[in-house]
C-alpha positions in Angstrom: -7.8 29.2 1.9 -4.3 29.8 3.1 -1.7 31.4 0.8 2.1 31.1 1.7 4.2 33.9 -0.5 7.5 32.7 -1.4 10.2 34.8 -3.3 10.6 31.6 -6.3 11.0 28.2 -6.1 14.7 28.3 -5.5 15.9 26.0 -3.2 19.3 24.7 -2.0 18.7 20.6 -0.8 21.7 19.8 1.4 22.4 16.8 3.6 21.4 13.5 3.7 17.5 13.4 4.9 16.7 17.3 2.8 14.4 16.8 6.5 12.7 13.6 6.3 11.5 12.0 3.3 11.8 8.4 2.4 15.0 6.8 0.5 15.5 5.4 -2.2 14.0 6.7 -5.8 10.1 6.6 -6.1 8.2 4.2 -8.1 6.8 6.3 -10.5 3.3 6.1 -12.0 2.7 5.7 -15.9 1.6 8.8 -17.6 -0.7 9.1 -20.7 2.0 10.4 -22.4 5.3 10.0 -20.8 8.2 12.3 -20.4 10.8 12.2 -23.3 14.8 12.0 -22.9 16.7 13.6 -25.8 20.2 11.9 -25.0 22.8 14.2 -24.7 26.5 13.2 -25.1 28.8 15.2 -22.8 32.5 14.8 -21.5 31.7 14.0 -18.0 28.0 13.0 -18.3 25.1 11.2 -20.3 21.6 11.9 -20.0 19.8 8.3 -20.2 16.8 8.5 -20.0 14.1 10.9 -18.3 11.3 9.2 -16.2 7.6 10.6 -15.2 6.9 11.4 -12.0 3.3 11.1 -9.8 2.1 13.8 -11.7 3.4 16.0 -15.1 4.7 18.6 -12.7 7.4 16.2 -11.7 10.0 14.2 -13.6 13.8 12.1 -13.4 16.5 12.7 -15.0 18.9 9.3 -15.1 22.5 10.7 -15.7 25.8 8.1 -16.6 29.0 9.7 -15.2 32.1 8.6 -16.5 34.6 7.2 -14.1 37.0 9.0 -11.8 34.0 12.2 -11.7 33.1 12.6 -8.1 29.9 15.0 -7.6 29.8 17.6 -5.4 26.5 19.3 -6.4 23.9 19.5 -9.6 21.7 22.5 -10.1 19.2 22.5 -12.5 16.7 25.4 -13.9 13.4 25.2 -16.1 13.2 27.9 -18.7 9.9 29.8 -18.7 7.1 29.8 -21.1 7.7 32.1 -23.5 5.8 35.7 -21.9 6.3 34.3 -18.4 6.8 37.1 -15.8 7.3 34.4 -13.2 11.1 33.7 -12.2 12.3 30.3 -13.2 12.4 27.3 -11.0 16.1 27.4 -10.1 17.2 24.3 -7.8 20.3 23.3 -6.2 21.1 19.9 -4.7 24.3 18.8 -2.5 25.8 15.2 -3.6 25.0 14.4 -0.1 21.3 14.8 0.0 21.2 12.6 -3.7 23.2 10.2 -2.3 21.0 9.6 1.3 17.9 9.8 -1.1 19.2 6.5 -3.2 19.5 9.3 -6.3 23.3 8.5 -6.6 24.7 5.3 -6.8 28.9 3.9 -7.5 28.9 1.3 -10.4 32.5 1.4 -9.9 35.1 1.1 -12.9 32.2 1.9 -14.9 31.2 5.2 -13.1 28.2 6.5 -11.3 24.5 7.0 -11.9 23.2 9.9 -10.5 19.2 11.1 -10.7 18.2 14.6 -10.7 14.6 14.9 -9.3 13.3 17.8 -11.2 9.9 19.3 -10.0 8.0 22.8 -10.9 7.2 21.4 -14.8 4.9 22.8 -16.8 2.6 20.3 -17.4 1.5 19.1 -21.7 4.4 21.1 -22.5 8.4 20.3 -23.8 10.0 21.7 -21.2 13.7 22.9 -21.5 15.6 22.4 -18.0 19.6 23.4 -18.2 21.3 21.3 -15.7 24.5 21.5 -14.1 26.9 19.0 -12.6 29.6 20.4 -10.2 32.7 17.9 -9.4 34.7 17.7 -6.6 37.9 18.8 -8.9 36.0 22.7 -10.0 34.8 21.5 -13.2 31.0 22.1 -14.4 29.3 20.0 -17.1 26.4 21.8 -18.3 23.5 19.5 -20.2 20.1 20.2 -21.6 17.5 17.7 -21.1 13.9 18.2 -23.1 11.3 17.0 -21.1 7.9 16.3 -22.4 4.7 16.0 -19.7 1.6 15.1 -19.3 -1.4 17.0 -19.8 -3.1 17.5 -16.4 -6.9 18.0 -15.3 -7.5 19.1 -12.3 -10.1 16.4 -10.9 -11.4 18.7 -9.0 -12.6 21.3 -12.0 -10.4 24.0 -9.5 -7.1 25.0 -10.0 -6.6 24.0 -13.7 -8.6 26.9 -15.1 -7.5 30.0 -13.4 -9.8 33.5 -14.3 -7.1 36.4 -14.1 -8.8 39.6 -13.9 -5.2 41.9 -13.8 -2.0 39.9 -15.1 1.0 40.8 -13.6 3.3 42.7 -16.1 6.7 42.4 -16.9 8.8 44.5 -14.4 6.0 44.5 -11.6 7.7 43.7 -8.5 5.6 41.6 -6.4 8.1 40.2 -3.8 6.9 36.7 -4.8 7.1 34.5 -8.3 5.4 31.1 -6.6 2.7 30.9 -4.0 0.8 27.7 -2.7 -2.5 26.6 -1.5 -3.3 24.4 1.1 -6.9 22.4 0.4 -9.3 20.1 1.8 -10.0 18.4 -1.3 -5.6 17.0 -1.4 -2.2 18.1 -1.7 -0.9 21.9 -1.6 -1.0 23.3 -5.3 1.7 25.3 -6.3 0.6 28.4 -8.8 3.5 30.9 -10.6 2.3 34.4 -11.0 1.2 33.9 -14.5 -1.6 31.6 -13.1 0.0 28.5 -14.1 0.0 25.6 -12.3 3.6 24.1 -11.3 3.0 21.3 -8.4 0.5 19.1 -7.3 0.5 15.4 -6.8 -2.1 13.0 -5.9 -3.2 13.0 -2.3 -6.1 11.2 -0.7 -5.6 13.4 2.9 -6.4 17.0 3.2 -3.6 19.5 3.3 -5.6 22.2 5.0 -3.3 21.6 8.6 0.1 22.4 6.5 3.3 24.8 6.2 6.3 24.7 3.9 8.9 23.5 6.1 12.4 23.3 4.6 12.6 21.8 1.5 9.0 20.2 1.6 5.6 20.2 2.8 4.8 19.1 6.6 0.8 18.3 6.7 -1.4 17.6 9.8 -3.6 14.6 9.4 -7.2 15.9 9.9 -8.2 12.6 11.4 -5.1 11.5 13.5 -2.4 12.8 15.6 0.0 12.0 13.2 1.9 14.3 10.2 3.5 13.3 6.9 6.2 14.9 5.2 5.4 15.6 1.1 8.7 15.7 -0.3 8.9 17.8 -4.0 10.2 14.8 -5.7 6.2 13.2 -4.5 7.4 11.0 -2.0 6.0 10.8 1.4 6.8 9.5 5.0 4.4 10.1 7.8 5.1 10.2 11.8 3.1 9.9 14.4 2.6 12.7 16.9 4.4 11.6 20.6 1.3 13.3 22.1 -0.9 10.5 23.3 -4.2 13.3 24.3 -4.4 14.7 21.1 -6.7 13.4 18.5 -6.1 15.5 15.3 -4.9 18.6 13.7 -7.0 21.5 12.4 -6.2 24.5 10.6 -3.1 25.9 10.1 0.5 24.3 11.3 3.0 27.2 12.2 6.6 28.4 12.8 7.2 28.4 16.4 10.5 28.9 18.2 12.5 25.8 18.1 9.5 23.3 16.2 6.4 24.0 14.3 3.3 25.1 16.1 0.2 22.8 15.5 -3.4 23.2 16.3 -4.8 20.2 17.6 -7.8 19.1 19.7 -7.5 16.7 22.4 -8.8 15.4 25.5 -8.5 17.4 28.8 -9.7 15.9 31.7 -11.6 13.5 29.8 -13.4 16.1 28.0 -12.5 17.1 24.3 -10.6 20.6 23.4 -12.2 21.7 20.5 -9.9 24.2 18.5 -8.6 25.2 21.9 -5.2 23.2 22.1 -1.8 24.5 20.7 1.1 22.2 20.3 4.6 22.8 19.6 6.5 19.4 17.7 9.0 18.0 16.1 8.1 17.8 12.6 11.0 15.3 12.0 10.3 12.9 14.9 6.6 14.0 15.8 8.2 14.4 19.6 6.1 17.3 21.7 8.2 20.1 22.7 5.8 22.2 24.3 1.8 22.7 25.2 -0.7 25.2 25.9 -4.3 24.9 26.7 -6.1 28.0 25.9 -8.9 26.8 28.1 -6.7 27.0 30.7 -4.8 30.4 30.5 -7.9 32.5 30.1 -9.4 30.6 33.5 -6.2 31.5 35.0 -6.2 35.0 34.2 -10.0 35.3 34.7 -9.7 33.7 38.1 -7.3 35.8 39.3 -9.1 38.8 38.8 -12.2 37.5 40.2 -14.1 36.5 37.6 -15.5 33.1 37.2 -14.7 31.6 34.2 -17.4 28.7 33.5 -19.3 31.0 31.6 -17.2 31.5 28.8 -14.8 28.4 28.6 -16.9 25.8 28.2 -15.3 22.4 27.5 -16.9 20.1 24.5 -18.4 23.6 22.9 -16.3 25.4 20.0 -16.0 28.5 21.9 -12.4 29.6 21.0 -12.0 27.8 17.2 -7.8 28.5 17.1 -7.1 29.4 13.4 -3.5 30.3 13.5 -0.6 30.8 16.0 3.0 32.2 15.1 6.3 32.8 17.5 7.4 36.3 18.3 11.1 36.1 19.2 11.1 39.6 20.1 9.4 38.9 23.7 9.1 34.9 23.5 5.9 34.7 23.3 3.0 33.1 21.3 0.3 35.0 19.6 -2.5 33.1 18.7 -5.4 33.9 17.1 -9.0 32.8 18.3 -11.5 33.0 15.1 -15.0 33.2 18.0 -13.0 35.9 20.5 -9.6 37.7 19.7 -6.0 37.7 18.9 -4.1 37.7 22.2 -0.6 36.8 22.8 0.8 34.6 25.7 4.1 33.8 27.6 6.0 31.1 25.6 7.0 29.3 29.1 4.1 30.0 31.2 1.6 30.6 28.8 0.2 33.2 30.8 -2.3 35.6 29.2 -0.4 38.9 28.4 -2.8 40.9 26.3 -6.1 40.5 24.1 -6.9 42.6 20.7 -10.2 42.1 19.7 -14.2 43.7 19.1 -15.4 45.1 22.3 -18.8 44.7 21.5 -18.1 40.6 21.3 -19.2 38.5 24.0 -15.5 38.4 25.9 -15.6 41.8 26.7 -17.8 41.8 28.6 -15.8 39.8 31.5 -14.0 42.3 33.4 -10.7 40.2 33.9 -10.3 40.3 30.0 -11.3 43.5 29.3 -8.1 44.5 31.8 -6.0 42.5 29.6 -7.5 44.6 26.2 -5.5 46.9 24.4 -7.6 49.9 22.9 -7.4 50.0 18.9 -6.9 53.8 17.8 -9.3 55.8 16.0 -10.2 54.3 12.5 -8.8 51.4 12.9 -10.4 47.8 12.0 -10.8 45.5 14.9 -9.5 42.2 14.4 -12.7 40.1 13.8 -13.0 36.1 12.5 -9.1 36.9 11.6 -7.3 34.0 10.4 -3.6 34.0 9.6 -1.2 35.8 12.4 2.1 36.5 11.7 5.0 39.0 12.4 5.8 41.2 9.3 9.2 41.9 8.9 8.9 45.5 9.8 7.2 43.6 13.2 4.2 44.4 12.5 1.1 41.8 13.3 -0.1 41.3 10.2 -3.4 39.1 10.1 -6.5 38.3 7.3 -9.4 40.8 9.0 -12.4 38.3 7.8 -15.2 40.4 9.1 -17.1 37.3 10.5 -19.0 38.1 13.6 -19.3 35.1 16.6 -21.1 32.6 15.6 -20.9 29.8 18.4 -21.7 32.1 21.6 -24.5 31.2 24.0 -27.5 32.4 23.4 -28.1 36.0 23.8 -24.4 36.9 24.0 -23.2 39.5 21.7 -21.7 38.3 18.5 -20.4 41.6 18.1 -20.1 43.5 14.7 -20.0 42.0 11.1 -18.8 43.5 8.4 -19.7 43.2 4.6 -16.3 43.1 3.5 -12.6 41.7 4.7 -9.4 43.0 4.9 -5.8 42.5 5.9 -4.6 44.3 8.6 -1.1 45.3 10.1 -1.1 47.2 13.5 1.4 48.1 15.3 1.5 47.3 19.8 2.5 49.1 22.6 1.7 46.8 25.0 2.8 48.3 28.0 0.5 51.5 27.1 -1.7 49.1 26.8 -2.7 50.1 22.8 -2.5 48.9 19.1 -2.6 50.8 15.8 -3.7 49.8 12.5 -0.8 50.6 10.4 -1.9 49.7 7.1 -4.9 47.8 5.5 -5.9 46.5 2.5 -9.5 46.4 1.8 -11.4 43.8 -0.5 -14.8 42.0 -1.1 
């Protein structure tokens, strides 16, 4: 289960597309026990009505502005539970993106209409949300709209009925108010540190093959070369992948330099890529920017030190299983993360092999060609092992989830290499041209 940490939900939605997303305001599904306007009477602007969305974490607000206002931006914010810890969803929109959505519309003597998608509810609650209207002449017309929800059950008995064994506390700085998880089982759920549940909406495709990407979520389709874009208002729009060898996505989708990175399995030379295929796209257009074969790099490497590589790749056979990839602008490369081997990071343009970090006493290791390419792990440090989740800290660190999960799809006989009782997440530090890493810090936990 993937976490992604963000600071709050406080985002700034500007343009016309807020990147991809369909027009026009969603039909809206009937809740049992629909949101509640309480009208509110202001110089510039009415409150009309308030609409449910797809699910109680989402909801409309239908605003009348008078005549001769022009909007420039709303803003709205939903007041926490009383004893919330959790900063307060805090949203901003340009004018521009509600107009290209179909959220703002001229009814011209008489005014405008303008609809404020508000998301992050609490759901069978009255929630308070203070919003702001900016105008194109400096003025600001604050209103308060009530909005009542929806109970919600989660269907799947999950991530309704959180068990908190430490709370956070008021003043304990976490570096994070909202994280989400991505799931087989439907759409990413958004959590608040106080174990409540803010977002969700119903989904009939996985969202384990998914990253938060701009003001939404982009998900792979498990099933298809194809990704749709989960807007926070619940509306979707999906695009097929311009990559006519690749069948599906898998695991995680990942910042890379100019698109998002994707793992992917497709068809090489008429054979399927299991988990071996990385893919760099467009998540706006689904065109392919870039494309490395895994497969293919290590038999490069191992070739050209002499080693023959049919032993270890082995086309149609899981023998990599790609978990995560991320971009390191530093050297413009790619580090990817191979769940069966290693970590090991590769040219961006050539995708050659640059160096591996993994257990020695795993089946790779003993190739000479890739033990050449190993860096040596100083003393006490945790080997990578089934590590999932690569990315570059911000002190540049690689920071990664240290499972502890030994090979497990090896030919027979080869060592698996060690497995641990416990996992951990690891930070180390590289000097690749003395050809070493460091475990900086770790975190231990069962």
């Amino acid at each position: 289960m993937k976490l992604i940490l963000c600071t709050a939900i406080a985002l700034t939605l500007a343009g016309c597309g807020g990147g991809g997303g369909g027009g026009g305001i969603p039909a809206v599904a009937p809740a049992s026990a629909p949101a509640a306007a309480s009208p509110v009477v202001a110089d510039a602007a009415t409150v009309v009505a308030v609409r449910p969305g797809v699910s109680p974490f989402i909801a409309f607000v239908d605003l009348r502005v008078a005549a001769g206002e022009v909007l420039s931006s709303a803003h709205y914010r939903i007041e926490p539970k009383p004893g919330s810890v959790s900063r307060p969803v805090d949203v901003d929109y340009a004018a521009s993106y509600l107009s290209g959505r179909g959220y703002a519309a001229s009814l011209g003597s008489s005014g405008s209409t303008v609809t404020v998608p508000v998301f992050g509810l609490y759901a069978d609650y009255q929630n308070l949300v203070d919003i702001e209207l900016q105008f194109a002449d400096g003025d600001v017309e604050p209103i308060q709209a009530k909005v009542d929800t929806a109970a919600y059950t989660d269907p799947n008995g999950i991530y309704d009925r959180p068990v908190i064994l430490k709370a956070r506390t008021a003043g304990a700085a976490l570096g994070f108010d909202f994280f989400y998880m991505k799931s087989a089982l439907g759409s990413p759920v958004v959590v608040d540190t106080d174990g409540q549940m803010r977002w969700v909406v119903p989904a009939t495709m996985s969202s384990v093959s998914s990253t938060l990407h701009g003001n939404g979520f982009v998900i792979g389709d498990p099933q298809a070369p194809r990704v749709r874009r989960l807007e926070f208002d619940g509306t979707t729009r999906d695009t097929a992948l311009q990559a006519p060898d690749v069948t599906n996505f898998h695991h995680n989708i990942d910042p890379g330099k100019v698109g998002l990175l994707g793992e992917v399995d497709a068809i090489r030379n008429g054979v399927q890529a299991i988990e071996s295929a990385l893919v760099e796209f467009d998540p706006d257009t689904g065109a392919l920017i870039k494309t490395w074969d895994l497969g293919d790099t290590l038999s490069r490497a191992m070739q050209a030190a002499g080693d023959d590589p049919a032993a270890f790749v082995r086309p149609g056979v899981d023998w990599f299983h790609m978990n995560a990839a991320t971009y390191d602008p530093r050297d413009d490369s790619v580090i990817v993360s191979s769940r069966e081997n290693f970590v090991l990071k590769i040219d961006y343009a050539s995708g050659d092999l640059l160096w591996i970090l993994g257990d020695p006493a795993k089946y790779w290791h003993t190739f000479p060609s890739l033990e050449a390419r190993s860096l040596t792990l100083g003393s006490g440090g945790l080997y990578p092992i089934g590590q999932h989740a690569v990315s570059i800290a911000h002190d540049g660190s690689l920071m990664l989830m240290n499972d502890g999960l030994a090979s497990v799809n090896q030919p027979a006989g080869a060592p698996a290499g060690e497995a641990r009782g416990y996992s951990a997440v690891s930070a180390y530090t590289i000097d690749a041209a003395g050809r070493g890493a460091t475990e900086a810090t770790r975190f231990d936990f069962q």
